[in-house]
N, C-alpha and C positions, 0 to 999 in steps of 0.2 A: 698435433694437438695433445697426445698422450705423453707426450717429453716434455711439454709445458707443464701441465697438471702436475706431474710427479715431480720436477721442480719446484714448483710453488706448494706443494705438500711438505717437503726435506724444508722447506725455509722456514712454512709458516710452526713445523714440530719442535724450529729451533728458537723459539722466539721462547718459549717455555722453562729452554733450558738454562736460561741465565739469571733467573729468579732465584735458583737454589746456590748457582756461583755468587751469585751479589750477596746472598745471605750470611755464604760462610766467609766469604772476605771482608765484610761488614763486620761478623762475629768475632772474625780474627783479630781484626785491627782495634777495637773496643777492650780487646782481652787485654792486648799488647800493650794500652794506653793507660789500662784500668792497673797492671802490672808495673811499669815504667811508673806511675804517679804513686802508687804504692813505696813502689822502693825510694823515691826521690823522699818521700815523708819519713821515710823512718830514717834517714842520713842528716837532715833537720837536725834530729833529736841530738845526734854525735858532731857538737860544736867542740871543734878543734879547740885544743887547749891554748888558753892564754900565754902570750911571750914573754917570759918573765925575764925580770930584771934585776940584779941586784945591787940595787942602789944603796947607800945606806944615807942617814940623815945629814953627812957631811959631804956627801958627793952632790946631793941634790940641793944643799944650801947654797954648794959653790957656782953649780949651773944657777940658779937663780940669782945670785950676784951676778953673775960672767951676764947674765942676762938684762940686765939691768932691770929686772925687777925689786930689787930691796938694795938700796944703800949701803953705802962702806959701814957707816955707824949700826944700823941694823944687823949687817954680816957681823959685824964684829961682838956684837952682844947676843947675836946666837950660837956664835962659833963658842962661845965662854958657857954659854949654857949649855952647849951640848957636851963640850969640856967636863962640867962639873960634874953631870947627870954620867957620863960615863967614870969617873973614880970616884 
């Protein structure tokens, strides 16, 4: 009967003990979250720089012919204006 008691005292002492563990693992994990969302916001802010291209207004007129967005006649009288605009 006195090994029972004393058993059921060691178990019921430890029922106590996992309130202060739940707290600081709880603590922990909120820090870590609160840390981790922190850092992800401020990376936000450092938007990689744009792919730059250097196109100029003859290479892009040509893709847009080659595309058949604008006509032989249309290419041809901007290819003349941009002719002129350049000497």
């Amino acid at each position: 009967m006195m090994n029972q008691m004393t058993e059921q005292s060691v178990i019921g002492s430890m029922d106590g003990m996992w309130i202060p563990i739940f707290f600081w693992v709880l603590t922990a994990a909120v820090a870590f979250l609160l840390f981790k969302w922190m850092r992800d916001a401020s990376r936000e802010d450092e938007t990689p720089p744009a792919k730059v291209t250097h196109e100029n207004a003859r290479e892009i007129l040509e893709k847009r012919f080659a595309r058949g967005e604008i006509d032989q006649a249309t290419y041809e009288r901007l290819l003349r204006e941009l002719n002129d605009e350049a000497s």
